[in-house]
C-alpha positions as CSV (number, residue, x, y, z in Angstrom):
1,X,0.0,0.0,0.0
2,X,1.1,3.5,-0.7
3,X,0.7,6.4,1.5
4,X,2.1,10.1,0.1
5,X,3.3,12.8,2.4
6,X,4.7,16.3,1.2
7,X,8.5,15.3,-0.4
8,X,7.8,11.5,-0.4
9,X,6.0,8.6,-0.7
10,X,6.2,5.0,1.1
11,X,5.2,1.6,0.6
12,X,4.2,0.1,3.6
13,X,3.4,-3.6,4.2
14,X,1.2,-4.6,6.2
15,X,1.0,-8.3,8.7
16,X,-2.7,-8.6,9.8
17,X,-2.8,-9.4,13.7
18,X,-4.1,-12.3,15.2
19,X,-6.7,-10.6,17.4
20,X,-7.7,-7.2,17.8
21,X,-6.1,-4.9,19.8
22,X,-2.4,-5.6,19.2
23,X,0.3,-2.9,20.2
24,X,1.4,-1.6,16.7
25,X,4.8,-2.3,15.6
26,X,6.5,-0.6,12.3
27,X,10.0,-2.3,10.9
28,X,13.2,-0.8,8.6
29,X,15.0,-2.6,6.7
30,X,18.6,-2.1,5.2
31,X,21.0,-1.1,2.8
32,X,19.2,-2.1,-0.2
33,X,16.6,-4.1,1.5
34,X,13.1,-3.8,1.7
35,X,10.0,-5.0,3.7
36,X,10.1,-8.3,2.2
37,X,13.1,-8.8,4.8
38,X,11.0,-8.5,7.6
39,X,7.8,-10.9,7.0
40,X,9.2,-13.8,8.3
41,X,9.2,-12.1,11.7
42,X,5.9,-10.2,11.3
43,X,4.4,-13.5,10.8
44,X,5.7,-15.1,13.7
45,X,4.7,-12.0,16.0
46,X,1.2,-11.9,14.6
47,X,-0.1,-12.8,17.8
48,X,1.9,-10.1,19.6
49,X,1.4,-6.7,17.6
50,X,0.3,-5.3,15.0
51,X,3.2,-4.7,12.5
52,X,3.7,-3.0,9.3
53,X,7.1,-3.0,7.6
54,X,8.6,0.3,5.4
55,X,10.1,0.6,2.4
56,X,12.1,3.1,2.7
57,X,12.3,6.2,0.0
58,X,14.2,5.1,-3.3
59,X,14.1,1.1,-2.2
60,X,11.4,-1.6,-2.6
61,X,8.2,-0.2,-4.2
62,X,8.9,3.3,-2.6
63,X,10.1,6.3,-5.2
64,X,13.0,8.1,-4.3
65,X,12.4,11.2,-2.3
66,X,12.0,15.0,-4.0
67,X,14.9,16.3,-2.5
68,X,17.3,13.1,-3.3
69,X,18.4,12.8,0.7
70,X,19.2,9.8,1.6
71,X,20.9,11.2,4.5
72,X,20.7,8.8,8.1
73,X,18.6,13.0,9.4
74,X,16.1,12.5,6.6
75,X,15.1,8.9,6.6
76,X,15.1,9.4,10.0
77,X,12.4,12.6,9.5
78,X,10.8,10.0,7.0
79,X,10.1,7.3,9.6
80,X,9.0,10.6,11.9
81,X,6.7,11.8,9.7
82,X,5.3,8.2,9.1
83,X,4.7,7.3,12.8
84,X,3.2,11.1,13.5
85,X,0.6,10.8,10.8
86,X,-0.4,7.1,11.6
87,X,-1.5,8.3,15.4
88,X,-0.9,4.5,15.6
89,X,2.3,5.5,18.2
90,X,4.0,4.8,20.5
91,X,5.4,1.8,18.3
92,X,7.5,-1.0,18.6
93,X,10.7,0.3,16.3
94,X,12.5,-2.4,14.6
95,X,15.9,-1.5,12.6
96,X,17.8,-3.9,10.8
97,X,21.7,-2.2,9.5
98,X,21.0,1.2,8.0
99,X,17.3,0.9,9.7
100,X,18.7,0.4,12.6
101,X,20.7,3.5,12.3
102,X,17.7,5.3,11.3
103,X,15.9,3.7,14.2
104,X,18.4,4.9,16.8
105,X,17.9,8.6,15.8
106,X,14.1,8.2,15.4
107,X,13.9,6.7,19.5
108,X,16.0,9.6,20.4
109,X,14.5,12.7,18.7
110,X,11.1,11.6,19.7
111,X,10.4,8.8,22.4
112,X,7.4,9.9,22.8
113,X,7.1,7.6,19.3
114,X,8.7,4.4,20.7
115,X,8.0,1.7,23.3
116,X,10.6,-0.4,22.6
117,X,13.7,-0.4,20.1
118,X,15.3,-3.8,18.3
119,X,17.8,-3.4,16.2
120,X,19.2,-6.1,14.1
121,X,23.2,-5.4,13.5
122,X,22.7,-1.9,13.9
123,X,24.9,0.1,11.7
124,X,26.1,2.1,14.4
125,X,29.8,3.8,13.5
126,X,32.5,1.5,14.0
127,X,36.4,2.8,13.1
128,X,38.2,1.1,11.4
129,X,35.0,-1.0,10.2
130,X,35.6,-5.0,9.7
131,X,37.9,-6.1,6.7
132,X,34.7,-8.0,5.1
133,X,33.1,-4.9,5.1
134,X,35.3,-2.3,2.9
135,X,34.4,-3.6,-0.4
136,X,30.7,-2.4,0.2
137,X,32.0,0.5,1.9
138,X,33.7,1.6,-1.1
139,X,31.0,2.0,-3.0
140,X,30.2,4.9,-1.4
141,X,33.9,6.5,-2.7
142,X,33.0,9.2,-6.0
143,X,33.4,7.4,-9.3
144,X,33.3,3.8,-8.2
145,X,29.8,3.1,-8.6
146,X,30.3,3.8,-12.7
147,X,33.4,1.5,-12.3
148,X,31.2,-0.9,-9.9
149,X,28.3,-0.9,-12.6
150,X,30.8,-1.6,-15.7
151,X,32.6,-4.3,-14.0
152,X,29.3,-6.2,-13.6
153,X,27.7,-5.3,-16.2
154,X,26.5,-8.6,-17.7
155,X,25.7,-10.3,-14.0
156,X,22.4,-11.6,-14.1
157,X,20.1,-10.6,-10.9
158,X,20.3,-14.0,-9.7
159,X,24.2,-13.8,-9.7
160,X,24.1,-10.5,-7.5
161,X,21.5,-12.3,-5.4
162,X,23.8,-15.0,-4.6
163,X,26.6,-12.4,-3.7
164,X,24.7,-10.1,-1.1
165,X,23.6,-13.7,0.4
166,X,26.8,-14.4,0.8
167,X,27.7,-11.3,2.5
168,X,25.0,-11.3,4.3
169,X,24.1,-14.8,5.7
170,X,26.1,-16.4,8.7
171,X,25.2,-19.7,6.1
172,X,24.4,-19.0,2.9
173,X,22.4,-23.0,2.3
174,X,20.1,-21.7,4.4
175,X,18.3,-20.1,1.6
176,X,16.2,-22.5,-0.6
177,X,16.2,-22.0,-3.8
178,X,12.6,-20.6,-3.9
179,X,13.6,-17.7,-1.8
180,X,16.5,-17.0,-3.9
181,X,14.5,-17.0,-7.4
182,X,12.2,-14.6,-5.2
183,X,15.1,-12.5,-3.8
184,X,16.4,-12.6,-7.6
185,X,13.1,-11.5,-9.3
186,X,12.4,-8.8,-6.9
187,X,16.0,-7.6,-7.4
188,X,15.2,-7.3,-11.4
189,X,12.2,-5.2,-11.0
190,X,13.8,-3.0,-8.6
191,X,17.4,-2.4,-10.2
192,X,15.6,-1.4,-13.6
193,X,13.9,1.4,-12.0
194,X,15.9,4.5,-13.1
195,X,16.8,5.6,-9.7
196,X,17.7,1.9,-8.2
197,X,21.7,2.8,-8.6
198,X,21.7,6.2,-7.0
199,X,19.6,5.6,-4.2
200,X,21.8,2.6,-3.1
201,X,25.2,4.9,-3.5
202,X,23.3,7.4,-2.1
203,X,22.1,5.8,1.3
204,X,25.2,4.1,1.4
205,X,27.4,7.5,1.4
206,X,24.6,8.5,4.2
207,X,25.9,5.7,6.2
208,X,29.4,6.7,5.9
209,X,28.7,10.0,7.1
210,X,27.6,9.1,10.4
211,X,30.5,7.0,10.7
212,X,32.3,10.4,11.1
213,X,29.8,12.5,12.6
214,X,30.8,13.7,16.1
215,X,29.1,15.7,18.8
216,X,25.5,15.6,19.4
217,X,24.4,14.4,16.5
218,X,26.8,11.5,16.7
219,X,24.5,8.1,16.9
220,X,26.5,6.7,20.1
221,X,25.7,10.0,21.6
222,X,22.1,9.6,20.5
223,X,21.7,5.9,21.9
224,X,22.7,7.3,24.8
225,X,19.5,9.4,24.9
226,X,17.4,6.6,24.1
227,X,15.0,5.7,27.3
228,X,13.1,2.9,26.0
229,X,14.2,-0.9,26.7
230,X,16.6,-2.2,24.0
231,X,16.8,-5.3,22.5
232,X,20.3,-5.8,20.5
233,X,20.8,-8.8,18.2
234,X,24.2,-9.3,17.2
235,X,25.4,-12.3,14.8
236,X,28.5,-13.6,15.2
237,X,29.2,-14.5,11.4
238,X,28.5,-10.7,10.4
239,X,30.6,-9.4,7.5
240,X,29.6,-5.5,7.5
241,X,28.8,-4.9,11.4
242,X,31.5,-6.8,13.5
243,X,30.0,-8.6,16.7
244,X,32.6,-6.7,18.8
245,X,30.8,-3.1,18.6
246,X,27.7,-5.4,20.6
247,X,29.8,-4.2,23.9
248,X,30.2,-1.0,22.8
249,X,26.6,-0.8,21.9
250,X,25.2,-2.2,25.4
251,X,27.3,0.1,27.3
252,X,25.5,3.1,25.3
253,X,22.5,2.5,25.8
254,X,20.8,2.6,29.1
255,X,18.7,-0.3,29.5
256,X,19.5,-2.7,27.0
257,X,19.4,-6.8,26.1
258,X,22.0,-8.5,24.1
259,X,21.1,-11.6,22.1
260,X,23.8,-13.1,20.3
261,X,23.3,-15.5,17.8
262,X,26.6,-17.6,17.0
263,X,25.3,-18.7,13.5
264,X,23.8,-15.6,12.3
265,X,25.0,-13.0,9.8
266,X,24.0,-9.4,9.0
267,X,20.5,-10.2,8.8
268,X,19.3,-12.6,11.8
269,X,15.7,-11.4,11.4
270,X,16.1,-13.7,7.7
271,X,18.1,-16.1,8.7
272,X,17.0,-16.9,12.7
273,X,13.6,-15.4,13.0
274,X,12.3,-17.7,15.8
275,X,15.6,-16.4,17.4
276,X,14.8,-12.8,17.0
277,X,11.0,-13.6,17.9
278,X,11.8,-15.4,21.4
279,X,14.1,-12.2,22.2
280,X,11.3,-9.7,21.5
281,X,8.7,-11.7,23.4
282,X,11.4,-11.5,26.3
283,X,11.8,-7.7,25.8
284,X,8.1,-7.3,26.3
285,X,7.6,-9.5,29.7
286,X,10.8,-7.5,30.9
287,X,9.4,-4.4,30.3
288,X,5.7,-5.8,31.2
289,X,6.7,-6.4,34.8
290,X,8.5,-2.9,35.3
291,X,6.7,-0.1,37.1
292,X,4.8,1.5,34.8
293,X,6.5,4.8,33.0
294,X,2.9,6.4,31.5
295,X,3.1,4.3,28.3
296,X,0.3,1.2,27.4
């Protein structure tokens, strides 16, 4: 489903509850991700909220935004704006890698938004980043995407499937190959839309600029703010967000849960779900048997 604001438009998928009365829950996806990445989850927390997953501007079957900014300030804004105009809030905020960046910034410019925040190998800024994950990184660099796209120019989708699963998965023959022809075919439609290319160099380049951000606006500062519960899933086997920064990240913020998942890549909320789904559900009776803070 599509829903237009001034300066953008989102897609927004939608998991129908089990019952009525469900606390709603809205998901982000990744670096060139999109709300497909998040309905194995959805469908296993059915009977918990009420989720709807976002395509973010530029990726999936979102358009790219008016002003081109892909910036970590304005998808955050995006998500902002989102939430505000639903008057579904205060959500339960999910952010997988880039989302979860976004998500971070989202839980700490407005908590009255958020009752809880997961994020899935959040890309929070890590110096010098992992080995694995400099090739993606340099795809950010001026004049290597043309070099990038040239270089590959006669891979078929289901070849660059195969790669990012690779990248991304803890263990790649985890994926059947139904979900990969799926992966593959959603990949095609998506790449030949005449903004695909930019929007990923684009977001990408956002993501490196929070990596050198500092101050206020710097996302460890920010997680600091952040006063909801936390729930932190970190995958061992992660090539672009190293599973040492899940200290760093507990520290940061103030009431946080670690769940580490020794098989697990970059995205645990594809490849673990049940995982991911029994560490929510243990977020919520931890924060259910608090004191209340004002918030259902």
């Amino acid at each position: 489903m599509l829903e237009s604001f001034p300066g953008f438009t989102l897609a927004v998928r939608r998991q129908p509850p089990l019952r009525e009365g469900l606390p709603p829950a809205v998901l982000v996806h990744g670096l060139g991700g999109s709300s497909l990445n998040w309905v194995p989850l959805m469908r296993l927390l059915a009977d918990a909220v009420h989720a709807e997953a976002l395509d973010l501007p530029g990726f999936g079957h979102s358009p790219p935004p008016d002003d081109g900014d892909y910036s970590n300030d304005a998808l955050a804004r995006t998500v902002i704006r989102r939430l505000e105009s639903s008057g579904r809030g205060p959500v339960h905020l999910f952010g997988n890698s880039l989302g979860g960046a976004v998500s971070v910034r989202v839980a700490a410019l407005r908590p009255d938004l958020v009752r809880t925040l997961t994020l899935v190998s959040p890309a929070l800024p890590e110096l010098p980043p992992q080995h694995t994950a400099l090739p993606t990184a340099l795809v950010s660099v001026p004049g290597v995407p043309a070099l990038f796209a040239r270089a590959t120019r006669g891979w078929t989708p289901e070849r660059r499937v195969r790669l990012t699963v690779r990248t991304c998965y803890g263990d790649p023959s985890r994926v059947s190959e139904q979900a990969l022809a799926a992966a593959a075919e959603e990949y095609r439609s998506w790449s030949a839309l005449p903004y695909s290319w930019d929007a990923m160099t684009r977001a990408l380049r956002g993501i490196v600029v929070t990596y050198t951000t500092g101050g206020a606006r710097s996302l460890w500062r920010q997680a600091e703010r952040v006063n909801v519960p936390v729930l932190l899933v970190y995958g061992v086997r992660d090539k672009l967000v190293a599973y040492r920064m899940a200290r760093r990240a507990c520290a940061a913020f103030s009431d946080a849960r670690l769940l580490v998942l020794p098989d697990s890549g970059h995205v645990a909320m594809l490849e673990h779900p049940e995982a991911v789904s029994r560490g929510f559900r243990e977020l919520l009776r931890t924060r259910q048997n608090k004191p209340s803070s004002g918030r259902s």
